[in-house]
C-alpha positions in Angstrom: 14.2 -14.6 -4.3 15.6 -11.2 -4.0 13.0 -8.5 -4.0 11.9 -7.1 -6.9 10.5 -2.9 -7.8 6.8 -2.2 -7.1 6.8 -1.0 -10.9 7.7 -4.3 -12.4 4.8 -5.8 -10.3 2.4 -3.2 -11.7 3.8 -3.2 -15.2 2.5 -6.6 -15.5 -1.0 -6.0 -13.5 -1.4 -2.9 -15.7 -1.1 -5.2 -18.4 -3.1 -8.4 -17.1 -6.1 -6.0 -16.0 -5.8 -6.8 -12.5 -4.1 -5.5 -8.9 -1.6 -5.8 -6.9 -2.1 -5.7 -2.9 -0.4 -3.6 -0.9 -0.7 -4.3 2.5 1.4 -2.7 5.9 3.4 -4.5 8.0 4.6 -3.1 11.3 6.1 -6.8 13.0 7.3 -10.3 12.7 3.9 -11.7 12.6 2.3 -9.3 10.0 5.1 -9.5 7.2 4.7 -13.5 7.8 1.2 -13.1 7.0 1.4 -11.2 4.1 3.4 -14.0 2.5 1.9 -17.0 3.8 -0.9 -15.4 1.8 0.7 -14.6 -1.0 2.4 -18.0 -1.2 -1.0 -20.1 -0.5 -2.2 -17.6 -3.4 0.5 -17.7 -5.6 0.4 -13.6 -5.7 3.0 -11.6 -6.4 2.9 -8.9 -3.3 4.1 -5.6 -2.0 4.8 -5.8 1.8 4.5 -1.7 2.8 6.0 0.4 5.8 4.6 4.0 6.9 7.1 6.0 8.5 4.9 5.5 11.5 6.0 1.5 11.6 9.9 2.3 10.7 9.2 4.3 14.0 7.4 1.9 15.9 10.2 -1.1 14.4 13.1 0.6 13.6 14.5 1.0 9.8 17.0 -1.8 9.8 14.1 -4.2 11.4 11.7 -3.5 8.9 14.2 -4.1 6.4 15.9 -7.2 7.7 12.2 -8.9 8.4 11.1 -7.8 4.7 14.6 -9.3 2.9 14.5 -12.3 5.0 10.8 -13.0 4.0 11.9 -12.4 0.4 14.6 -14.4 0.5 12.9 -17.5 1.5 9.6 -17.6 -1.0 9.7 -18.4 -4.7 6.9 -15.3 -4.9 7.7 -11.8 -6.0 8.1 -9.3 -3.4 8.7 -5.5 -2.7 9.1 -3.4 -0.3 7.4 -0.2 -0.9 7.7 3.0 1.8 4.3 4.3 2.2 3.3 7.8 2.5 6.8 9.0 2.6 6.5 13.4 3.6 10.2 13.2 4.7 12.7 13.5 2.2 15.6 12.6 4.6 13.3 9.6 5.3 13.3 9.0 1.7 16.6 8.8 1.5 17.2 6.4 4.3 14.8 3.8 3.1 16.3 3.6 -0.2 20.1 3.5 0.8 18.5 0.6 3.7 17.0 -1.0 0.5 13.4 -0.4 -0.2 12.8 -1.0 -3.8 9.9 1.3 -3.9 9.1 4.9 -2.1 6.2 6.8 -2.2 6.3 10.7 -1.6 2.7 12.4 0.0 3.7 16.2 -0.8 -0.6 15.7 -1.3 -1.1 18.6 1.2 1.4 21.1 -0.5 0.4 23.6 -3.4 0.7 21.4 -6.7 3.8 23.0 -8.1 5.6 22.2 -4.7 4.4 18.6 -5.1 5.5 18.4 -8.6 8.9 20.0 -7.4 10.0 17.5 -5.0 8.0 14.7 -6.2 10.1 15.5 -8.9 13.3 15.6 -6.9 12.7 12.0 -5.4 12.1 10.2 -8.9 15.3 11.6 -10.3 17.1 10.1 -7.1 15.5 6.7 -7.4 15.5 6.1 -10.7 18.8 6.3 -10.6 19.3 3.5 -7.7 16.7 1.8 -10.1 13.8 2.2 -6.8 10.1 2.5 -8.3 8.1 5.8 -7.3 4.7 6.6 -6.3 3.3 10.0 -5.2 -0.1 11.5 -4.3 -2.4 14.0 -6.0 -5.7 14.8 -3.9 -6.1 14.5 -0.4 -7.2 11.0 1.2 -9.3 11.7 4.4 -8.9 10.0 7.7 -5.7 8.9 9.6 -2.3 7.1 8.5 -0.4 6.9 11.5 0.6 10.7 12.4 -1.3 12.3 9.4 -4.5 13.2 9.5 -6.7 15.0 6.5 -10.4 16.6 7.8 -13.7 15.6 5.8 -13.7 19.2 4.8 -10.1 19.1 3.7 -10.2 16.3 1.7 -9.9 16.7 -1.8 -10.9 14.6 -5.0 -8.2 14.4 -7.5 -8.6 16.1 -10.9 -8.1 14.7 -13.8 -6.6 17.5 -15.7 -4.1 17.8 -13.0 -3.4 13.9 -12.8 -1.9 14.8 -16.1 -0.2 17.7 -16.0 1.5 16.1 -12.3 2.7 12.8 -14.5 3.6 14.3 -17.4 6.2 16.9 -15.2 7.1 14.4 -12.8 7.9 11.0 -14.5 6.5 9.2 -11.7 6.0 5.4 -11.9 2.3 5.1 -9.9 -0.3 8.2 -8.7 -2.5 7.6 -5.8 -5.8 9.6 -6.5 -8.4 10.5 -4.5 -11.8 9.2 -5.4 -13.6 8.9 -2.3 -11.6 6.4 0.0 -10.5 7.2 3.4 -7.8 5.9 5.6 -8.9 4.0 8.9 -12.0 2.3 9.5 -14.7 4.3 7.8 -18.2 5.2 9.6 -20.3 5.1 6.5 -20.1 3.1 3.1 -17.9 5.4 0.8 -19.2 6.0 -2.2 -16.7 6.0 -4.7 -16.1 8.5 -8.0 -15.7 6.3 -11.1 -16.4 8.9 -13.3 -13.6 10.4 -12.2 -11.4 7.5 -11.7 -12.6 6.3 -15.6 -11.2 10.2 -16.7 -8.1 10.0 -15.1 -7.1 6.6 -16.1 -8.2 7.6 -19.9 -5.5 10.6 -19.7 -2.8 9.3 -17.2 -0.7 6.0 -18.5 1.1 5.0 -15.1 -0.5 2.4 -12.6 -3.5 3.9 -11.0 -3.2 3.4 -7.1 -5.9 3.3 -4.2 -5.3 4.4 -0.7 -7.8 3.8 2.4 -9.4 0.8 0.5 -10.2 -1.9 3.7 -13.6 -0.2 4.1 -14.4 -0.3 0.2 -17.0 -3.0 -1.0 -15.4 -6.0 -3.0 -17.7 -5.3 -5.8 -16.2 -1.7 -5.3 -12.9 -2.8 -5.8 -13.3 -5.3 -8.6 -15.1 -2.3 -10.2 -12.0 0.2 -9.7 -9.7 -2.1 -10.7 -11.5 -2.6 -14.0 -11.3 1.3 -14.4 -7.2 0.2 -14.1 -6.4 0.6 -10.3 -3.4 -1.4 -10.3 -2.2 -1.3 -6.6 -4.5 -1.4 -3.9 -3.5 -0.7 0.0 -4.6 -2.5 2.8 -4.2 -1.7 6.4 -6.9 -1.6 8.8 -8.2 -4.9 8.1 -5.3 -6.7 8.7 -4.9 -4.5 11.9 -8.5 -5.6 12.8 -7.6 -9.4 12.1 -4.6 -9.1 14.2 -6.6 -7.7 17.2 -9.6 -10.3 16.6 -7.1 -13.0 16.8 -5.7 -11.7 20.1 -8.9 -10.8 21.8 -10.1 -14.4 20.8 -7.6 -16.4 23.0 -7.1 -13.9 25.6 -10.8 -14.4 26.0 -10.9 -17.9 25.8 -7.7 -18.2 27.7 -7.4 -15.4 30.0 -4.3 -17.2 31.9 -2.4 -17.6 28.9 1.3 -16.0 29.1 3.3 -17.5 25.9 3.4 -14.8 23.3 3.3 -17.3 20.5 0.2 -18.8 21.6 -1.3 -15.2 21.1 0.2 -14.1 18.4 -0.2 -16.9 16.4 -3.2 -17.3 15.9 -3.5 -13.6 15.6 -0.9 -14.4 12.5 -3.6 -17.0 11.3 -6.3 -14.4 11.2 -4.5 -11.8 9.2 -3.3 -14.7 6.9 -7.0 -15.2 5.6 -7.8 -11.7 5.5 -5.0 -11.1 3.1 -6.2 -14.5 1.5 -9.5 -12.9 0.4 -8.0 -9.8 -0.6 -5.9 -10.9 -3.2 -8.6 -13.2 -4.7 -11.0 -9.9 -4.7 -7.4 -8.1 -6.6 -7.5 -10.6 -9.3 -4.0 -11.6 -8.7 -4.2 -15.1 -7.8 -2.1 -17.6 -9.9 -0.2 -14.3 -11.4 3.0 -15.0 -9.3 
């Protein structure tokens, strides 16, 4: 089926009390993964590119794997552009046909993120492309940006408001205590916080840096109404587990697909047990 916007996915999860995963791709093998797994789970899914990945891939690659993929499943899809600080890159992805772009203006003064956050939902909406954009700053590392413990910054509710309300955006990410890349202690996560801001802010409630965070963690959050949840660094993991396994086991193996796939296999049941954990199972 043709893709579909990441806000008609989170319409309906906002709705049904659960989440939609949102997990990166950066190859062949990864978007394949995504949905086998969302297929074998009969999820709807949103198959994510950083602008690190449209580097590492090239635009019209990510694209043509993405519509392909999409083309040839029965299961909803999107493609969503993830932390998006570019607007040029903005602009590229939707013309190449994502139907979803986040902005991160999240390290700028909040009228300068309300300003162009601002700027990119007026130009989307009009293409009909779904928004998302960032209040708070995430720690740890996405690709090229990197936020300090000490500069990381929990999102306030108050804010979360006033930034919806003058923006019109379709999704928020917040800040609550996640982090981006593999984390070196348990996070402990603000659901006081994340209760407030739900209680004040109508879009879908969005979670970054979650492949660290404790199922029970999750289920919790998305009970508060998180209704998209990212995952990256465990499907990276599972790709190099798979890898590591047969170039152990097999050290004179030389045919890419006998490496990559089951590498592919490995991130398949990763993304398996994080929809089930997202409640959307079935919801396709």
């Amino acid at each position: 089926m043709a893709l579909v916007t990441v806000k008609e996915l989170l319409d309906k999860a906002q709705k049904g009390a659960y989440a939609v995963g949102a997990f990166n791709c950066n190859n062949m093998e990864i978007v394949q993964a995504i949905v086998r797994a969302a297929e074998e789970e009969e999820s709807p899914v949103i198959i994510q590119a950083s602008q690190g990945a449209i580097k590492y891939a090239g635009l019209p690659f990510i694209v043509g794997l993405v519509k392909v993929a999409a083309e040839n499943t029965k299961i909803p899809v999107a493609l969503h552009l993830d932390h998006g600080t570019s607007f040029n890159q903005i602009v590229q992805c939707i013309r190449s046909g994502f139907t979803s772009v986040m902005y991160d203006g999240s390290k700028h003064a909040l009228e300068e993120n309300i300003a162009t956050t601002k700027l990119v939902v007026e130009i989307a909406k009009a293409v009909g492309v779904s928004t998302e954009a960032e209040l708070g700053k995430i720690g740890g590392t996405e690709d090229d940006i990197t936020v300090s413990e000490k500069d990381a910054l929990l999102t306030d509710p108050e804010e979360a408001r006033y930034f919806v309300e003058q923006t019109n955006v379709d999704s928020l990410a917040v800040a609550i205590g996640t982090a981006h890349g593999q984390y070196k202690f348990e996070p402990e996560l603000d659901f006081v916080r994340l209760d407030k801001i739900r209680k004040i802010v109508d879009v879908p409630i969005v979670l970054h840096g979650s492949s660290g965070v404790p199922s029970d963690d999750l289920v919790k959050a998305i009970s508060l109404g998180v209704c998209k949840v990212n995952i990256d660094t465990n499907i990276r993991e599972a790709f190099v587990r798979g890898v590591q396994k047969v170039v152990k086991e097999k050290p004179e193996e030389i045919d890419p697909r006998k490496i990559l796939g089951p590498a592919r296999d490995e991130m398949t049941a990763i993304i398996r047990e994080k929809i089930r954990i997202f409640g959307s199972s079935g919801k396709a």
